[in-house]
MMTF fields as JSON, N, C-alpha, C and O atoms, coordinates in Angstrom:
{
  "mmtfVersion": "1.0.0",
  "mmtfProducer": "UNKNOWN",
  "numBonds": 339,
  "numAtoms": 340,
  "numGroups": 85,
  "numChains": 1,
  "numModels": 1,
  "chainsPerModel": [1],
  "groupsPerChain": [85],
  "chainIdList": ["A"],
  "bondAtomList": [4, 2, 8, 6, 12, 10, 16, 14, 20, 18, 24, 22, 28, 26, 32, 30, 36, 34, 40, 38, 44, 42, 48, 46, 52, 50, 56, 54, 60, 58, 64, 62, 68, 66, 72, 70, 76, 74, 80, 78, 84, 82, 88, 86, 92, 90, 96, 94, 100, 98, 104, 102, 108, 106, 112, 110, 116, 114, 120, 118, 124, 122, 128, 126, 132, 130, 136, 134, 140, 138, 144, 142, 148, 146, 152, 150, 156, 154, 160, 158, 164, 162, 168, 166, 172, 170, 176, 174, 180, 178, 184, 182, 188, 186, 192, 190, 196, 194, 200, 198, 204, 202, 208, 206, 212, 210, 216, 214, 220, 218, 224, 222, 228, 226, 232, 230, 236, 234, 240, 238, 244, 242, 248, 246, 252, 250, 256, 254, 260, 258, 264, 262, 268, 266, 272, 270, 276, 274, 280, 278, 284, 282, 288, 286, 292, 290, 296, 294, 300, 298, 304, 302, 308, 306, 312, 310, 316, 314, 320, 318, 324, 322, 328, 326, 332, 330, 336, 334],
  "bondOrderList": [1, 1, 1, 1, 1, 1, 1, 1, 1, 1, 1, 1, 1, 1, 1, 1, 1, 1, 1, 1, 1, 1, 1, 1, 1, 1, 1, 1, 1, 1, 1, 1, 1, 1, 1, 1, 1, 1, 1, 1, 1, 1, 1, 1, 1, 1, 1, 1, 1, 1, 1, 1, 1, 1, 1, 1, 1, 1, 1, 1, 1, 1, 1, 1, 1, 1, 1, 1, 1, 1, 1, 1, 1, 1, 1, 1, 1, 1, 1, 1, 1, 1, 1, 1],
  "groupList": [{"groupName": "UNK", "atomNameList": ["N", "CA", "C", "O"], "elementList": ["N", "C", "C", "O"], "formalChargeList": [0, 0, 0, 0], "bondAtomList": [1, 0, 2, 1, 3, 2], "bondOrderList": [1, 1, 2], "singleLetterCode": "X", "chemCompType": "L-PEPTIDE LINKING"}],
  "groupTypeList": [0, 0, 0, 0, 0, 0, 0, 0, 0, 0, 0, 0, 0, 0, 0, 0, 0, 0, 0, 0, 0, 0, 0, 0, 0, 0, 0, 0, 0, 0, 0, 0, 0, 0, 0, 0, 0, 0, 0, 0, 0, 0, 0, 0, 0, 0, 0, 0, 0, 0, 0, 0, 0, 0, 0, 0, 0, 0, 0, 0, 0, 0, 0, 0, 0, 0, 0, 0, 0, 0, 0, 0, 0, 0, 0, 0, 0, 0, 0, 0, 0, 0, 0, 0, 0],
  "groupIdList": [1, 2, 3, 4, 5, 6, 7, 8, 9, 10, 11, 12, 13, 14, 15, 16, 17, 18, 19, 20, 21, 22, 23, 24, 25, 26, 27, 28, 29, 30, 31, 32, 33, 34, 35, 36, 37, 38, 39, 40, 41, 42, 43, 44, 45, 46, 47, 48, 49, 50, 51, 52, 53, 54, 55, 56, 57, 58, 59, 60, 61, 62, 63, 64, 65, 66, 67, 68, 69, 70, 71, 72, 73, 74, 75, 76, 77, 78, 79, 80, 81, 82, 83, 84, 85],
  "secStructList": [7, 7, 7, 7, 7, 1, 6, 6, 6, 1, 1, 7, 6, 6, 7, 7, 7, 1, 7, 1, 1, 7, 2, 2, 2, 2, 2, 2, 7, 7, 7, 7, 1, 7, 7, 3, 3, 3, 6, 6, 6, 7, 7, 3, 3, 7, 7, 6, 6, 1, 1, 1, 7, 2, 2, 2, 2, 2, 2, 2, 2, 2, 7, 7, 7, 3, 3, 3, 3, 6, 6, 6, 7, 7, 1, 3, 3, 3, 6, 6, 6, 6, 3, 3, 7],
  "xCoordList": [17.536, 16.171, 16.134, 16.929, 15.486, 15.861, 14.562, 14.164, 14.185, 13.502, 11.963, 11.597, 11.058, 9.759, 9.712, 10.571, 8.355, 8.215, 7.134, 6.902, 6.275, 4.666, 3.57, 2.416, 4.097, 2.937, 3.477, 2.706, 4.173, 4.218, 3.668, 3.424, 3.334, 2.692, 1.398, 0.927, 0.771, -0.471, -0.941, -1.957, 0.094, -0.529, -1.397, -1.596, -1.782, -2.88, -2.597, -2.889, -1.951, -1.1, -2.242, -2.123, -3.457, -4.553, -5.437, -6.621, -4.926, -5.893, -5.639, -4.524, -6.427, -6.452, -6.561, -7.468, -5.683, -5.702, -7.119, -7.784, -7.09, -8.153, -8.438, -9.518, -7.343, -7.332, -5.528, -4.684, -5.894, -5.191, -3.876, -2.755, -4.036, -3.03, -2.883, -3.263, -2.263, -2.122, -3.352, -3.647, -4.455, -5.283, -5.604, -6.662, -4.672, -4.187, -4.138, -4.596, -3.027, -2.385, -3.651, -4.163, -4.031, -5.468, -6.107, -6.188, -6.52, -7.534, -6.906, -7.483, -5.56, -4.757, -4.204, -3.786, -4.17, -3.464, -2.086, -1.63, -1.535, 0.169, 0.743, 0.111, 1.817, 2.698, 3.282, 3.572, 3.566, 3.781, 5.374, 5.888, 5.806, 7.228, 6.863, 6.779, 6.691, 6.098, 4.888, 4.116, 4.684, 3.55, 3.657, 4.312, 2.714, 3.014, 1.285, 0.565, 1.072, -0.38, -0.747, 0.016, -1.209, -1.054, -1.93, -2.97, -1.384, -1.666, -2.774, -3.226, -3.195, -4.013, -5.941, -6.784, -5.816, -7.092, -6.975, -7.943, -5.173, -5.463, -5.529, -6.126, -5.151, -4.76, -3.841, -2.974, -4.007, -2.417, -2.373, -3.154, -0.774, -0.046, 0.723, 0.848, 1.597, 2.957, 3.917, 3.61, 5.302, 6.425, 6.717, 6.134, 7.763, 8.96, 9.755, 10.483, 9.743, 10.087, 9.51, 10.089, 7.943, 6.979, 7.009, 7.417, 6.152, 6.581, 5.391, 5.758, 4.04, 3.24, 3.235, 2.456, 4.144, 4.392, 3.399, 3.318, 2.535, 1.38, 0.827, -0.078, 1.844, 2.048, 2.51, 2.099, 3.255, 3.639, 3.283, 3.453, 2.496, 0.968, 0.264, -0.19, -0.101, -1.205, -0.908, -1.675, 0.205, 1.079, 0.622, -0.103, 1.241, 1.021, -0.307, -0.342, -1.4, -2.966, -3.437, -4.137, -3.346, -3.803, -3.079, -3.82, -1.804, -1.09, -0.838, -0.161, -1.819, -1.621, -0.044, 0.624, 0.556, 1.944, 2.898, 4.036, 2.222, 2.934, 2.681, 1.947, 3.041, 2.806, 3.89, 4.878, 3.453, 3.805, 4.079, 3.259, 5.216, 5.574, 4.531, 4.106, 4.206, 3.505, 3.999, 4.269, 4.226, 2.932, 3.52, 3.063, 4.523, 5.633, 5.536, 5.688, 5.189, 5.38, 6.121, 5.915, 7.371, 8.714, 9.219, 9.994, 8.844, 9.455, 8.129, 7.157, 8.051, 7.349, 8.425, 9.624, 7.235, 7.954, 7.163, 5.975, 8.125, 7.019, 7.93, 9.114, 6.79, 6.711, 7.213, 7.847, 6.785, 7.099, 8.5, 9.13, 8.846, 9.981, 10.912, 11.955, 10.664, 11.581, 12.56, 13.739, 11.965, 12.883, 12.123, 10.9, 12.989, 12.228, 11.988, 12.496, 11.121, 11.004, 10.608, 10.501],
  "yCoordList": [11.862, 11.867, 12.537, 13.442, 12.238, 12.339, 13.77, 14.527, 13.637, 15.054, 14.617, 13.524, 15.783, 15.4, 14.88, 15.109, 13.762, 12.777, 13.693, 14.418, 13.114, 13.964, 12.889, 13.225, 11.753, 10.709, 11.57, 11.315, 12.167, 13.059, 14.169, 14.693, 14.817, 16.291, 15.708, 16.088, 14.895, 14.231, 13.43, 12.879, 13.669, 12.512, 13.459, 14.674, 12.483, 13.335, 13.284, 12.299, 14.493, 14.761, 14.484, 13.777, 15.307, 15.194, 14.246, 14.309, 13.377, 11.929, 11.353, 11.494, 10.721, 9.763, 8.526, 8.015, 7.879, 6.287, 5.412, 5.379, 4.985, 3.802, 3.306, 3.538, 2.467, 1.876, 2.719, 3.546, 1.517, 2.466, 1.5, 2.006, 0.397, -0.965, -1.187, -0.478, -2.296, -2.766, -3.118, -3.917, -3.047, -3.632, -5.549, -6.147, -5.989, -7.35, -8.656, -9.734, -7.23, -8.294, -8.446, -9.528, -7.411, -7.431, -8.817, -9.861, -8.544, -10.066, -11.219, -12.305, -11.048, -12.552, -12.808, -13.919, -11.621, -11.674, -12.389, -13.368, -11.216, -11.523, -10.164, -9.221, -10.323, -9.144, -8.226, -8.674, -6.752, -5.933, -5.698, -6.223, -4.628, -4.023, -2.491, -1.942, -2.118, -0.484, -0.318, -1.264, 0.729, 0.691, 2.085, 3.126, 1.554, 2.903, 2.824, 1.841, 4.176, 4.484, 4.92, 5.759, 4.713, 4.776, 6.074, 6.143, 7.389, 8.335, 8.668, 9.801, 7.532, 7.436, 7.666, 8.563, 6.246, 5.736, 5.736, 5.731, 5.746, 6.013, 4.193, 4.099, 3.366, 2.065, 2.197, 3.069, 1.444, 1.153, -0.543, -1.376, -0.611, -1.951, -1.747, -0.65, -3.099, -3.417, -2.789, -2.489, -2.645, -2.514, -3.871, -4.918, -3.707, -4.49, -5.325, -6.074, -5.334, -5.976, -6.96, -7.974, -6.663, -7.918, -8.152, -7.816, -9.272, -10.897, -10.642, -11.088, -9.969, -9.691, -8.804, -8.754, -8.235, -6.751, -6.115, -5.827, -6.016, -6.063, -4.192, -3.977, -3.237, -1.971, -2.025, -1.272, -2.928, -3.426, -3.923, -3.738, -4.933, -5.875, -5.081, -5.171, -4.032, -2.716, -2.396, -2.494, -2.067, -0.951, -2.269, -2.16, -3.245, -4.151, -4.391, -4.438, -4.56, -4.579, -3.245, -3.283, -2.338, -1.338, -0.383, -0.127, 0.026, 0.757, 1.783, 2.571, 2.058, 3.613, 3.653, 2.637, 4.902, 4.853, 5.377, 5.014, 6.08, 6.744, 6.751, 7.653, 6.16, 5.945, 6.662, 7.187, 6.545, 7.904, 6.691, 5.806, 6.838, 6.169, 6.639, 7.794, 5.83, 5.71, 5.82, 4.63, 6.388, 7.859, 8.603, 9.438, 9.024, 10.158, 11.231, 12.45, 10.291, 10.525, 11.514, 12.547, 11.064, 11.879, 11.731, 12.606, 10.561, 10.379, 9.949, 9.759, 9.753, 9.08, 8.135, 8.034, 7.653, 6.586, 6.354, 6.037, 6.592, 6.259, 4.844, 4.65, 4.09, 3.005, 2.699, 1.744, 3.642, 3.316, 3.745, 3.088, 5.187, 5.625, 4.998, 5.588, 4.2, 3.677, 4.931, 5.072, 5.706, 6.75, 7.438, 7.514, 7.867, 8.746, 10.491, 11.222, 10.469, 12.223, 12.705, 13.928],
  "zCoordList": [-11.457, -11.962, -13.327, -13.581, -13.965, -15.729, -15.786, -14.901, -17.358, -17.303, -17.507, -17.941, -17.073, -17.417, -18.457, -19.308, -18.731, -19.953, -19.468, -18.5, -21.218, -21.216, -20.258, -19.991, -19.885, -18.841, -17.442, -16.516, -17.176, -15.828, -15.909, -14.823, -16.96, -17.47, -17.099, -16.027, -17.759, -17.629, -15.981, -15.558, -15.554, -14.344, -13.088, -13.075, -12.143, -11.785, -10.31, -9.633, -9.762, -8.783, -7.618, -6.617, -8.083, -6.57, -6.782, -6.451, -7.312, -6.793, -5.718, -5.214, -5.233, -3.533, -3.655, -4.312, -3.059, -3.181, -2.536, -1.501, -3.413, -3.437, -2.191, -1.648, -1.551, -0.41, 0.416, 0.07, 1.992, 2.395, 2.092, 2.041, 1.939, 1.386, 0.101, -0.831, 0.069, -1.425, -1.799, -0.91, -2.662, -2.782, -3.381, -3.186, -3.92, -4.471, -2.651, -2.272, -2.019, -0.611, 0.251, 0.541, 0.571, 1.171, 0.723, 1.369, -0.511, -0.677, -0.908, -0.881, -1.173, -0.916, 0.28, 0.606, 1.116, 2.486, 2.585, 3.175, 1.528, 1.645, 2.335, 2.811, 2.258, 2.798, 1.888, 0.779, 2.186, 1.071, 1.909, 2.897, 0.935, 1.34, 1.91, 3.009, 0.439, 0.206, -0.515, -0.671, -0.931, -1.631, -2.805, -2.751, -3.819, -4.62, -5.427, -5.601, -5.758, -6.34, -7.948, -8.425, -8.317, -9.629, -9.698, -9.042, -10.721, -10.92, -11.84, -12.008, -12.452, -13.204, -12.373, -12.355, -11.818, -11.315, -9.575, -8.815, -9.074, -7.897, -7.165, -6.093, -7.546, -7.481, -6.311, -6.275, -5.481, -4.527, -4.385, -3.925, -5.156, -5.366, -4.508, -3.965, -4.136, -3.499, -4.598, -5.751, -3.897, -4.752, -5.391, -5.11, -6.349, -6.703, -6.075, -6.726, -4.355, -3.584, -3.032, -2.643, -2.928, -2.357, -3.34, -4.452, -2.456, -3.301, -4.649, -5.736, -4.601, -5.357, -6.585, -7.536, -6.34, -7.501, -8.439, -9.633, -7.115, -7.647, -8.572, -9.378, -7.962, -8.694, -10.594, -11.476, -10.685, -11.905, -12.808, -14.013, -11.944, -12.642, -12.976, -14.117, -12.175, -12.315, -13.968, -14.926, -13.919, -15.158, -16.434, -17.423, -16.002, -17.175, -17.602, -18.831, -17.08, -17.257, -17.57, -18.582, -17.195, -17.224, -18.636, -19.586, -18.65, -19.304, -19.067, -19.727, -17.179, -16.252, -16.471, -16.282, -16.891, -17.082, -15.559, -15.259, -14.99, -13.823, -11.953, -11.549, -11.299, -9.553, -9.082, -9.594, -8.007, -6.852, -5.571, -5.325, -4.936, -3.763, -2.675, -2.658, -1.914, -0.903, 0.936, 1.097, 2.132, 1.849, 1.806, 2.586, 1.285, 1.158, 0.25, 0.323, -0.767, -2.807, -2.953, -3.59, -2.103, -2.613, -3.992, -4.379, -4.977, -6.053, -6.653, -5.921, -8.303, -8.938, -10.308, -10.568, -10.821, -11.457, -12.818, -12.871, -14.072, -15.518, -16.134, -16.41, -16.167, -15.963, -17.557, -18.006, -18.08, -19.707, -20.436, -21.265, -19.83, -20.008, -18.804, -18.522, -18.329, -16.968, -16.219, -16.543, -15.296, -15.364, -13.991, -13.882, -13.084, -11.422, -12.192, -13.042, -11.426, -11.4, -10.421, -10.335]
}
């Protein structure tokens, strides 16, 4: 795991997810893998693995730079510096 970037200084540890799912699979009623939340607004997408990637899509529309694995948030992830912390 590499070193704090300043979008992990900034991210917002006590936010609460939105929903308790992906919010994307829900209304398309697909299947997820994992799930991860965006630190920003608190978004929950699928991973990189479903078929939706819909956490990524998030990052790409949005420009929220940093999510938190879901429900563990043993790791996070900056989306911009590509890099775990």
């Amino acid at each position: 795991m590499g070193n704090k970037c300043e979008h992990y200084v900034q991210a917002n540890d006590q936010i609460s997810p939105n929903t308790k799912e992906c919010e994307e699979c829900e209304k398309e009623k697909t299947p997820w893998v994992a799930l991860r939340m965006c630190l920003t607004c608190g978004h929950v997408g699928c991973c990189d693995s479903s078929v939706g990637l819909h956490a990524t899509r998030h990052f790409k529309e949005t420009g929220h730079p940093v999510m938190v694995a879901l429900p563990s948030k043993s790791w996070k992830w900056c989306y911009v510096h590509k890099d775990y912390y």
